[in-house]
CHARMM-style PDB file with segment names, atoms N, HN, CA, C and O in Angstrom:
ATOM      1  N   UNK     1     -28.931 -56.239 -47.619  1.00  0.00      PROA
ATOM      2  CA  UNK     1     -29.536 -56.688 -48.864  1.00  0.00      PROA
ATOM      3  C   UNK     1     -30.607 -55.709 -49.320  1.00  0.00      PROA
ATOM      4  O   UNK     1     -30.612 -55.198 -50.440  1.00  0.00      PROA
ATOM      5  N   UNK     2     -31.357 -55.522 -48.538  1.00  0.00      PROA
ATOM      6  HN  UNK     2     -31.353 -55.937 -47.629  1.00  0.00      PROA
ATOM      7  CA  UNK     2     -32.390 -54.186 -48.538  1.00  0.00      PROA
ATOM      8  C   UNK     2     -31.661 -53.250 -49.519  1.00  0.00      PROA
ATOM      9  O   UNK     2     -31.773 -52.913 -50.698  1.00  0.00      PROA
ATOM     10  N   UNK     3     -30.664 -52.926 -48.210  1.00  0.00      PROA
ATOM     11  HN  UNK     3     -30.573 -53.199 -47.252  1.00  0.00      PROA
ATOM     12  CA  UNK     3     -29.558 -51.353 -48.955  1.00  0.00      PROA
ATOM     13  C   UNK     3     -29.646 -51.354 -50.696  1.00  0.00      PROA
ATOM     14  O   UNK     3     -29.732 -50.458 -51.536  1.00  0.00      PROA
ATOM     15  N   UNK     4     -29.594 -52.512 -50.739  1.00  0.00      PROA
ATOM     16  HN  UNK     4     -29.524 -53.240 -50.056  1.00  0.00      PROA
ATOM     17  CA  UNK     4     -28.919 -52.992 -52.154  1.00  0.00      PROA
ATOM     18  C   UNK     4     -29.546 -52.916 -53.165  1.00  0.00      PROA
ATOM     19  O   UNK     4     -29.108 -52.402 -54.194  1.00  0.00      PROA
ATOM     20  N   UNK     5     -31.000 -53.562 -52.997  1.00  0.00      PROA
ATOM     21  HN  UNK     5     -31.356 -53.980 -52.161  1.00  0.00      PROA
ATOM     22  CA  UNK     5     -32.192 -53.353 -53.827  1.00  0.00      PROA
ATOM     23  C   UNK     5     -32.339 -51.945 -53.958  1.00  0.00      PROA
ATOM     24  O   UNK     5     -32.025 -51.440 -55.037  1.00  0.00      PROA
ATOM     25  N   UNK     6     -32.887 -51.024 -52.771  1.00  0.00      PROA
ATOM     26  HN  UNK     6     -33.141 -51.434 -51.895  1.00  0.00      PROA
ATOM     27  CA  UNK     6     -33.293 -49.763 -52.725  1.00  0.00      PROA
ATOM     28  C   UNK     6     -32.313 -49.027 -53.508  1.00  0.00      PROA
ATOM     29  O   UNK     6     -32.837 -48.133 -54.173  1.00  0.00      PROA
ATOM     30  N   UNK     7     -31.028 -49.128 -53.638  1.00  0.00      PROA
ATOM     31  HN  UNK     7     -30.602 -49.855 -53.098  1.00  0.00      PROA
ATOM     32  CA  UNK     7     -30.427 -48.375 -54.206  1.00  0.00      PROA
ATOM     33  C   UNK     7     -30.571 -48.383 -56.019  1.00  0.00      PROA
ATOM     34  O   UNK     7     -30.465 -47.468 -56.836  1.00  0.00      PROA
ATOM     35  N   UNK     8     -30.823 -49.674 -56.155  1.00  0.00      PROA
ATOM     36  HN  UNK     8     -30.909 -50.417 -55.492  1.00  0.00      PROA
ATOM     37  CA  UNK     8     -30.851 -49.704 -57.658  1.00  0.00      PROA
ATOM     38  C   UNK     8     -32.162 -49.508 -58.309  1.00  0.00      PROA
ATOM     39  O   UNK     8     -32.324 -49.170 -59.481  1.00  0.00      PROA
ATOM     40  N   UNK     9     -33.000 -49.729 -57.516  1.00  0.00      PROA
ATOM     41  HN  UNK     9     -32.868 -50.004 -56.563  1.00  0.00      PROA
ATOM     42  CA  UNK     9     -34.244 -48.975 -57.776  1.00  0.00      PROA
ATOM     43  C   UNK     9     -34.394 -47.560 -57.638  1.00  0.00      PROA
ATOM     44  O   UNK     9     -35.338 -47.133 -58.304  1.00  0.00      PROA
ATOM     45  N   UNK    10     -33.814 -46.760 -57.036  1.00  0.00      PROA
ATOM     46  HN  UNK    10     -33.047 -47.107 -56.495  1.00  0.00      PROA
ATOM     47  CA  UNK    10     -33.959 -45.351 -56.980  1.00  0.00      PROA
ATOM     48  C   UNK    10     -32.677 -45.065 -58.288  1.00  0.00      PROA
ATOM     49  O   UNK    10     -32.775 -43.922 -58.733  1.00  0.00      PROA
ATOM     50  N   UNK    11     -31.957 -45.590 -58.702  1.00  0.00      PROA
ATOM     51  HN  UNK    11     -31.877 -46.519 -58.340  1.00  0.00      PROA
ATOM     52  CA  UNK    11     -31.556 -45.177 -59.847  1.00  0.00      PROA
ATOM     53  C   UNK    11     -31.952 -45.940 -61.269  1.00  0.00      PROA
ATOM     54  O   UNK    11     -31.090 -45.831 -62.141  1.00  0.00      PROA
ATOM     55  N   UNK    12     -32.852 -46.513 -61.534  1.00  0.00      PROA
ATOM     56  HN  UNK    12     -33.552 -46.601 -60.825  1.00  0.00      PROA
ATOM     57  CA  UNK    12     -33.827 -46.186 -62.494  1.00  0.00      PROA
ATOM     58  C   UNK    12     -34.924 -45.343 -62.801  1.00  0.00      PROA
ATOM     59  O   UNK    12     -35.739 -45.150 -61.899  1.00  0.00      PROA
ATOM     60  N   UNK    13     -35.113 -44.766 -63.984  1.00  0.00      PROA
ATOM     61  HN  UNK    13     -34.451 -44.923 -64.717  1.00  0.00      PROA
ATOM     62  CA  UNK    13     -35.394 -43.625 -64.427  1.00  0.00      PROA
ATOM     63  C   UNK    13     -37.128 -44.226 -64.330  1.00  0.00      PROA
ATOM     64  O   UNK    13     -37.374 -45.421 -64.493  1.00  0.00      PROA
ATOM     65  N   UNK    14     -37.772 -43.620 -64.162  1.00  0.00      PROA
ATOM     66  HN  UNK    14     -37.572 -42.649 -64.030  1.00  0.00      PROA
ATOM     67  CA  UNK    14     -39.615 -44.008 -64.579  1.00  0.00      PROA
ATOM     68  C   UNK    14     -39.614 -45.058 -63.702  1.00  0.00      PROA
ATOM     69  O   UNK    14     -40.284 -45.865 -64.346  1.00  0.00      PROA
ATOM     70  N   UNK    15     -39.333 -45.600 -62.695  1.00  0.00      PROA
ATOM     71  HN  UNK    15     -38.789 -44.944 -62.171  1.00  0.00      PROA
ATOM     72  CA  UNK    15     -39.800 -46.663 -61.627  1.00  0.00      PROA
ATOM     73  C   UNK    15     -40.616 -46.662 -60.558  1.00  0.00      PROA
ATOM     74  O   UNK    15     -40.792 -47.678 -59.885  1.00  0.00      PROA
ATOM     75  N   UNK    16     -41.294 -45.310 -60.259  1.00  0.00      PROA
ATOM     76  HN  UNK    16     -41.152 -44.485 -60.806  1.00  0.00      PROA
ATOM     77  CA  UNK    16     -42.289 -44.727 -59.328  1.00  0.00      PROA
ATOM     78  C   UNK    16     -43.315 -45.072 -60.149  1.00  0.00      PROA
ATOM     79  O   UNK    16     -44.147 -45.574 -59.393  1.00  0.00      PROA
ATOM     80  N   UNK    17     -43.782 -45.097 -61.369  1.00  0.00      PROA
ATOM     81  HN  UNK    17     -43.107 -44.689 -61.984  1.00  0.00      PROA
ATOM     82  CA  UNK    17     -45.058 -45.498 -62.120  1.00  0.00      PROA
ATOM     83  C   UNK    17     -44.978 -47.254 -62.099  1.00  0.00      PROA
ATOM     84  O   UNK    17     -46.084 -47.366 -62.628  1.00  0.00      PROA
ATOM     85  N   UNK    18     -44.801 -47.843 -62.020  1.00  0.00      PROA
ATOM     86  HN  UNK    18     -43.902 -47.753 -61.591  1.00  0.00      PROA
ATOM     87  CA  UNK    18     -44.420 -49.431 -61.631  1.00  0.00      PROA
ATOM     88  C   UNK    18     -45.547 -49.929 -60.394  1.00  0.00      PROA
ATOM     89  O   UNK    18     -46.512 -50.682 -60.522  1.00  0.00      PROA
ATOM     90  N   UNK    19     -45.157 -49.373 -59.431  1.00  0.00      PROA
ATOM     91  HN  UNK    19     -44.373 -48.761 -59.328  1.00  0.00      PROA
ATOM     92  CA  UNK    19     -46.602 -49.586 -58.588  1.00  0.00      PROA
ATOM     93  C   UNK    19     -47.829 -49.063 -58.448  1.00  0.00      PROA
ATOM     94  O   UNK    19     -48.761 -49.593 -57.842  1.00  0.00      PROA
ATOM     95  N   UNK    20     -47.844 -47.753 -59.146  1.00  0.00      PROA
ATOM     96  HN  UNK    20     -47.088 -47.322 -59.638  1.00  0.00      PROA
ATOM     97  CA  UNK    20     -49.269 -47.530 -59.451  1.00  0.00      PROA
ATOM     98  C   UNK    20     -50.366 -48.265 -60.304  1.00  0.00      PROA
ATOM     99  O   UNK    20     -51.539 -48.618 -60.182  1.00  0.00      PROA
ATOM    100  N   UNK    21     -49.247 -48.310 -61.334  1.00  0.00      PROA
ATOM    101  HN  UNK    21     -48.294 -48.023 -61.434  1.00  0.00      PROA
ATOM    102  CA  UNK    21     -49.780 -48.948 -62.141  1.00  0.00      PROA
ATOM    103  C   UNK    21     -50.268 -50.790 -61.451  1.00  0.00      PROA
ATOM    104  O   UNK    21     -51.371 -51.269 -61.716  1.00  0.00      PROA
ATOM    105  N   UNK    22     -49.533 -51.322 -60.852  1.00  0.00      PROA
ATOM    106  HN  UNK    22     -48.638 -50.932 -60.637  1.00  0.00      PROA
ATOM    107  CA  UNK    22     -50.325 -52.418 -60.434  1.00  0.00      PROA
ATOM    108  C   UNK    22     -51.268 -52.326 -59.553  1.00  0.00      PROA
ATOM    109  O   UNK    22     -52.334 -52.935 -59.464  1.00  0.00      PROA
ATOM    110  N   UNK    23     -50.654 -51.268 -58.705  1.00  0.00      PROA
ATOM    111  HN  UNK    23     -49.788 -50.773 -58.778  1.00  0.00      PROA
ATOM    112  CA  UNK    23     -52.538 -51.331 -57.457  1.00  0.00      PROA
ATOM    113  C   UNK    23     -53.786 -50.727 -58.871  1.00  0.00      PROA
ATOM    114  O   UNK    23     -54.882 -51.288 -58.897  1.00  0.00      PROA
ATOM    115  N   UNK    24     -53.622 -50.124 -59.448  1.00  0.00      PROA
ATOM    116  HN  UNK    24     -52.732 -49.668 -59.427  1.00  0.00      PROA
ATOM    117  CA  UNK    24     -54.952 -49.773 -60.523  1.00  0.00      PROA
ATOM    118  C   UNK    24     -55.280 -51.424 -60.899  1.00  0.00      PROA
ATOM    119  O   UNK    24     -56.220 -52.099 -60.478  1.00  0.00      PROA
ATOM    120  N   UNK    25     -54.309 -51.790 -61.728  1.00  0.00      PROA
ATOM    121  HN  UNK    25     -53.545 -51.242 -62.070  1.00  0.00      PROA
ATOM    122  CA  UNK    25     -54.431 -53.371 -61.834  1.00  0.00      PROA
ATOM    123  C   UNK    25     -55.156 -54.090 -61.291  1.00  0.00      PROA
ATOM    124  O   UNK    25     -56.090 -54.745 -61.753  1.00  0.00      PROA
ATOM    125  N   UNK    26     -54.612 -53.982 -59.840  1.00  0.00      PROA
ATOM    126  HN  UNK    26     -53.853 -53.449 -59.465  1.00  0.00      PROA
ATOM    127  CA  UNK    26     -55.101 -55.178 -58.942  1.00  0.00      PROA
ATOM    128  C   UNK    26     -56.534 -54.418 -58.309  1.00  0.00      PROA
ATOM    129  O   UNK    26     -57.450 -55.231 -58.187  1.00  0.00      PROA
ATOM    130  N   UNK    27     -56.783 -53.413 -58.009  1.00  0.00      PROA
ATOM    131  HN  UNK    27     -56.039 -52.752 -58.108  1.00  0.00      PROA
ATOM    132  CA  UNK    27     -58.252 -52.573 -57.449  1.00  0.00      PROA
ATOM    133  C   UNK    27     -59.349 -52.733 -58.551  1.00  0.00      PROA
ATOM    134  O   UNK    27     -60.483 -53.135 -58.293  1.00  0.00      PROA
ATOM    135  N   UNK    28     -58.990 -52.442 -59.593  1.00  0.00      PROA
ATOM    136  HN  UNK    28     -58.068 -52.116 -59.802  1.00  0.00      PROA
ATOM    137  CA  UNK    28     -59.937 -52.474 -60.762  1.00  0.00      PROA
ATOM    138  C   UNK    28     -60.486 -53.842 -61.180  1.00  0.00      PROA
ATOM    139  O   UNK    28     -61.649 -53.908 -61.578  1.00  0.00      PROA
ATOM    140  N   UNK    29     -59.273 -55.571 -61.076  1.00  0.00      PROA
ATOM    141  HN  UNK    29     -58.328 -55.517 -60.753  1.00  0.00      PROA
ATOM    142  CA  UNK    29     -59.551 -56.609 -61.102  1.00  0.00      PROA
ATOM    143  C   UNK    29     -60.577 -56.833 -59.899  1.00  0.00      PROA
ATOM    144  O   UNK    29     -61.402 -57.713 -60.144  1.00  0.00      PROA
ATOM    145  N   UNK    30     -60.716 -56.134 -58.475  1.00  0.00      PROA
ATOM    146  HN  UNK    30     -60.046 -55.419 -58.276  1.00  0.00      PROA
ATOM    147  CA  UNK    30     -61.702 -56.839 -57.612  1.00  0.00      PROA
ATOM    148  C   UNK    30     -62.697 -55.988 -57.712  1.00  0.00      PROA
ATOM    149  O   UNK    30     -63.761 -56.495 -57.356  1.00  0.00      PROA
ATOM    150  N   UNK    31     -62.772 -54.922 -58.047  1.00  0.00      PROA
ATOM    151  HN  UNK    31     -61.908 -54.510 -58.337  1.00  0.00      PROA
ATOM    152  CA  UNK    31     -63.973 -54.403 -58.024  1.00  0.00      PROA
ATOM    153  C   UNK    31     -64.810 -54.548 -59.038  1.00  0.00      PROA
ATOM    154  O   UNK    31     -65.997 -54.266 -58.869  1.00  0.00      PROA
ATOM    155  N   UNK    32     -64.305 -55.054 -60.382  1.00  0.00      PROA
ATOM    156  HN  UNK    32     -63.341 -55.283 -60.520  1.00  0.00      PROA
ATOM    157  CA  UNK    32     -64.869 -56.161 -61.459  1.00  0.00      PROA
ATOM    158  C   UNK    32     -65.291 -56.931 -61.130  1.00  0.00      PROA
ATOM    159  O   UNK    32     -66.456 -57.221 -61.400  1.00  0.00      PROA
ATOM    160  N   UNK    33     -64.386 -57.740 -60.256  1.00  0.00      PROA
ATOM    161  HN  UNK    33     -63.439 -57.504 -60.037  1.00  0.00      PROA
ATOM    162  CA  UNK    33     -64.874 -59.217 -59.897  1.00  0.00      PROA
ATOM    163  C   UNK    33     -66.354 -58.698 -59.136  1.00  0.00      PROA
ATOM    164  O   UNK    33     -67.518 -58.838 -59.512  1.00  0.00      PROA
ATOM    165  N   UNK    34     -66.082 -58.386 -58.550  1.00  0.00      PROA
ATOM    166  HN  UNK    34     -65.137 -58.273 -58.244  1.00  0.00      PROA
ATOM    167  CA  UNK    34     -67.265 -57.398 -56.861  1.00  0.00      PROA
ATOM    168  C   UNK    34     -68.589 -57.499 -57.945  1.00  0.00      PROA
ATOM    169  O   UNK    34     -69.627 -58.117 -57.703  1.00  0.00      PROA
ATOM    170  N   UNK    35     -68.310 -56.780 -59.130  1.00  0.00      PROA
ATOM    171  HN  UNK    35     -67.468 -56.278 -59.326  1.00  0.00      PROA
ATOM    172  CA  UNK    35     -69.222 -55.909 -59.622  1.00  0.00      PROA
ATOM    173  C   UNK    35     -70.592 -57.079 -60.268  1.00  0.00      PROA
ATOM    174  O   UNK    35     -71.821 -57.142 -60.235  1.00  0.00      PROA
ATOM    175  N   UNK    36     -69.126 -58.073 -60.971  1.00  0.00      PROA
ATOM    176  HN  UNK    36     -68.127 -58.022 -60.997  1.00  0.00      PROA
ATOM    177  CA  UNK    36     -69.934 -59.406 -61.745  1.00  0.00      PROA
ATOM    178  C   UNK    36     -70.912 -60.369 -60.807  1.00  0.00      PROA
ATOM    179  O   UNK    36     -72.022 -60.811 -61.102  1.00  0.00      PROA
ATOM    180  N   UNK    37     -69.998 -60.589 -59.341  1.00  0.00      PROA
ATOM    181  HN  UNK    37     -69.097 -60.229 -59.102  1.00  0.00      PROA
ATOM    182  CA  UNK    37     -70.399 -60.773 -58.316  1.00  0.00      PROA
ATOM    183  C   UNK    37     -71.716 -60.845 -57.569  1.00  0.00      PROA
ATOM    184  O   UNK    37     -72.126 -61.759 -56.854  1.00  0.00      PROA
ATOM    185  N   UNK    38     -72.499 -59.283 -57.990  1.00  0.00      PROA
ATOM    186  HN  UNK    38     -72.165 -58.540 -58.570  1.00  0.00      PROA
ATOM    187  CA  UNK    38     -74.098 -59.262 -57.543  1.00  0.00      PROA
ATOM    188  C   UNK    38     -74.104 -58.697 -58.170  1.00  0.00      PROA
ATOM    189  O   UNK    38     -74.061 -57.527 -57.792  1.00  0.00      PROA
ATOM    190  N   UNK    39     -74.163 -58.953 -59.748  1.00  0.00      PROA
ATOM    191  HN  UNK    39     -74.197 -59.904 -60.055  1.00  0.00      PROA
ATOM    192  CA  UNK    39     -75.026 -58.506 -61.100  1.00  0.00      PROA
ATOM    193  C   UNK    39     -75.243 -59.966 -61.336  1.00  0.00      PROA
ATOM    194  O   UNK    39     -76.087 -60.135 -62.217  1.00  0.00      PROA
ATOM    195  N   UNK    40     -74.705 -61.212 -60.784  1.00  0.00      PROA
ATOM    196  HN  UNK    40     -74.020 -61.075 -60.068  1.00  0.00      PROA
ATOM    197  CA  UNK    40     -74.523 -62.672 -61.808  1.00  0.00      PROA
ATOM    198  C   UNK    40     -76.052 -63.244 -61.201  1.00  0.00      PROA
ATOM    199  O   UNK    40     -76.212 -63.163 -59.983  1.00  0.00      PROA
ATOM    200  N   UNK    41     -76.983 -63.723 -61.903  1.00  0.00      PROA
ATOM    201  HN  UNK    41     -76.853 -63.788 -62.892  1.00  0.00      PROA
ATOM    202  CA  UNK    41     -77.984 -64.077 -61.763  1.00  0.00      PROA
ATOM    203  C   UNK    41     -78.367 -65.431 -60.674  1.00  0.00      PROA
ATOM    204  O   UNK    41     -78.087 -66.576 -61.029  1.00  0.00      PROA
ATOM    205  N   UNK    42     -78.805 -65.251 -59.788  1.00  0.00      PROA
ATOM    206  HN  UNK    42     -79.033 -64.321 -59.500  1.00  0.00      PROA
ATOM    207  CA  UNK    42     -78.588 -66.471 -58.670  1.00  0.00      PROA
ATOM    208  C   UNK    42     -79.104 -67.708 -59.255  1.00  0.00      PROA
ATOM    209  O   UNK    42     -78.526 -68.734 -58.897  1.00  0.00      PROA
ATOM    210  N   UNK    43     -80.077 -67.824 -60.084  1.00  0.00      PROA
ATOM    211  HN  UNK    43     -80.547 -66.991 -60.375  1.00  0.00      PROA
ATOM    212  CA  UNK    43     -79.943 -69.213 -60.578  1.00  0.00      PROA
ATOM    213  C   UNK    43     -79.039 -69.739 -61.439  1.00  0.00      PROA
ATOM    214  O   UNK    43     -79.186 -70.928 -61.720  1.00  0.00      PROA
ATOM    215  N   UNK    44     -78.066 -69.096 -61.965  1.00  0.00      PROA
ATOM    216  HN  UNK    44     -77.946 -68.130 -61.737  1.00  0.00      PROA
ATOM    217  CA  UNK    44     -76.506 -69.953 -62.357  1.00  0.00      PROA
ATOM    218  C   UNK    44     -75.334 -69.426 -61.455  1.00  0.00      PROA
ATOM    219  O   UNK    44     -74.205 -69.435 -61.944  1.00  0.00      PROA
ATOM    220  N   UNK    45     -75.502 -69.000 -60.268  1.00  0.00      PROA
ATOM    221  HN  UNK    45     -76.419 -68.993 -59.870  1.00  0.00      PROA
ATOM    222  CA  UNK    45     -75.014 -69.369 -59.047  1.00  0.00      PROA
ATOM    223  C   UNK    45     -75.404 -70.556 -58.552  1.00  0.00      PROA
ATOM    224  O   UNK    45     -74.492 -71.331 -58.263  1.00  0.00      PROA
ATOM    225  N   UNK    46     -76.827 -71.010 -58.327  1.00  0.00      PROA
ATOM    226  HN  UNK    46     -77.567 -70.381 -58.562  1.00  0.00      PROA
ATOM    227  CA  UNK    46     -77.072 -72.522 -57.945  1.00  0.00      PROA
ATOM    228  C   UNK    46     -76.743 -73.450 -58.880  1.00  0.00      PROA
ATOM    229  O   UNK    46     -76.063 -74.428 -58.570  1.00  0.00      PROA
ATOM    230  N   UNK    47     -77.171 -73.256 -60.076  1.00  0.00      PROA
ATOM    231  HN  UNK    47     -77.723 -72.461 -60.328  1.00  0.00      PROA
ATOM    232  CA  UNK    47     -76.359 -74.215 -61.357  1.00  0.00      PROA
ATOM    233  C   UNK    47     -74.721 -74.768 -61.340  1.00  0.00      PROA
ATOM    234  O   UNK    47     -74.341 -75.911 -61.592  1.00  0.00      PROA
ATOM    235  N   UNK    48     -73.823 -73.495 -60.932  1.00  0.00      PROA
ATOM    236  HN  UNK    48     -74.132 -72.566 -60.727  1.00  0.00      PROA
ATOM    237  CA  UNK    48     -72.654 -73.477 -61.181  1.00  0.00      PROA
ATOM    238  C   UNK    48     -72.212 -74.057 -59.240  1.00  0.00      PROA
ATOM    239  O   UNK    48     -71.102 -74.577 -59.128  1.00  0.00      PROA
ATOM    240  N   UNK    49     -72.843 -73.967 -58.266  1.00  0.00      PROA
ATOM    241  HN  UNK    49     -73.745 -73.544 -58.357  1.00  0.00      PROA
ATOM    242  CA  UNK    49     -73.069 -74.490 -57.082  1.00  0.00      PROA
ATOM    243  C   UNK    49     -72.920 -75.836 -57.135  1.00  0.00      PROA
ATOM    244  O   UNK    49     -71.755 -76.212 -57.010  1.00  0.00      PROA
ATOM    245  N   UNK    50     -74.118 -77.063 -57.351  1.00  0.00      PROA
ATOM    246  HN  UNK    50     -75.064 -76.757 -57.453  1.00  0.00      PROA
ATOM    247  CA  UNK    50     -74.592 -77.815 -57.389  1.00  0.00      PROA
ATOM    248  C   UNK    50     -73.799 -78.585 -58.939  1.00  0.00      PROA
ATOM    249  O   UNK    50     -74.516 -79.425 -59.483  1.00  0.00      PROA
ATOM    250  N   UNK    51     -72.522 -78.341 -59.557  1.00  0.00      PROA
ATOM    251  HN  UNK    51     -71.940 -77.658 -59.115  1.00  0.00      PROA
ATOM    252  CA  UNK    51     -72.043 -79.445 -60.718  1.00  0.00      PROA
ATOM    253  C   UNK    51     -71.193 -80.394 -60.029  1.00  0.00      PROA
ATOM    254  O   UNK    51     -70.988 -81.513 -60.499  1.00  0.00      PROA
ATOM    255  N   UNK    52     -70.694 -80.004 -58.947  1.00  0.00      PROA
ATOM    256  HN  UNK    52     -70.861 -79.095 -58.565  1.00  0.00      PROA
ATOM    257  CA  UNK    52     -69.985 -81.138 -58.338  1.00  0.00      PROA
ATOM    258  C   UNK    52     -70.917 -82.275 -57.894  1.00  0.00      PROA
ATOM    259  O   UNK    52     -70.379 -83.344 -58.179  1.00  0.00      PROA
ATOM    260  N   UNK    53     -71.606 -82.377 -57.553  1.00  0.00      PROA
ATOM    261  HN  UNK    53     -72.043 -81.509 -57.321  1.00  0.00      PROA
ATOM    262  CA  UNK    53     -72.353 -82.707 -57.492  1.00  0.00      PROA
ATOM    263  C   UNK    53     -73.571 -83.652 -58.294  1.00  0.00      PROA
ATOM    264  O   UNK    53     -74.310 -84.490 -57.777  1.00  0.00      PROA
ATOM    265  N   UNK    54     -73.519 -83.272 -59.547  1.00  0.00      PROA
ATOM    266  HN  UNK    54     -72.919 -82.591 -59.967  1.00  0.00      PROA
ATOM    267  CA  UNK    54     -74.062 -83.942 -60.620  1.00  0.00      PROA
ATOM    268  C   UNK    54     -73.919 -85.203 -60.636  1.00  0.00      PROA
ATOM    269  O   UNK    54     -73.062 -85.642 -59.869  1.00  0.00      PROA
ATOM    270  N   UNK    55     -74.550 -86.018 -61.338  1.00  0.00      PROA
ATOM    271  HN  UNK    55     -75.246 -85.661 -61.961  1.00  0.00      PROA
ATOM    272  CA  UNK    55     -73.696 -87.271 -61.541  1.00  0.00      PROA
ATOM    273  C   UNK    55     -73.723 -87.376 -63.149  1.00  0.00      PROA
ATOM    274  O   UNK    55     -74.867 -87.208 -63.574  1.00  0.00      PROA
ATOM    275  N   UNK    56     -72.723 -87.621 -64.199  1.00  0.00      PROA
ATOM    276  HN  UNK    56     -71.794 -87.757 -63.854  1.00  0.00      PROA
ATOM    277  CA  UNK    56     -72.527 -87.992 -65.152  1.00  0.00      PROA
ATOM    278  C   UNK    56     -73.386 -88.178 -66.022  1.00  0.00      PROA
ATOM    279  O   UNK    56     -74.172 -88.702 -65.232  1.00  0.00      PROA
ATOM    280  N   UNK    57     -73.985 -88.209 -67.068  1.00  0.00      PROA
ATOM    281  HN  UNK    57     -73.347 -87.782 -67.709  1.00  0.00      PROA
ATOM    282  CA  UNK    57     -75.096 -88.979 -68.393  1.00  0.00      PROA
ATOM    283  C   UNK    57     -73.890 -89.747 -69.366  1.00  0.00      PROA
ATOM    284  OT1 UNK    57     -74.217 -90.381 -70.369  1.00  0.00      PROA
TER     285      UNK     57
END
């Protein structure tokens, strides 16, 4: 089954840019995330912490 896939993927034309393009994707989405991460101000970290928690008005 392998055989099978691999083969039809090596005969499409431009299919080596297919996974680059997603690890950029996916590296650039966490190191965003990373970035927002400890730039985000810790008191709406405790805000956004503590809503479960709330009780209703």
């Amino acid at each position: 089954m392998l055989k099978f896939i691999k083969h039809t993927m090596e005969t499409i034309d431009g299919i080596e840019i297919f996974p680059i393009i997603s690890f950029v994707i996916f590296f650039s989405f966490f190191v965003g995330l990373l970035i927002w991460v400890f730039r985000t101000d810790k008191s709406y970290i405790n805000y956004v912490e503590n809503l479960p928690l709330q009780e209703e008005k």
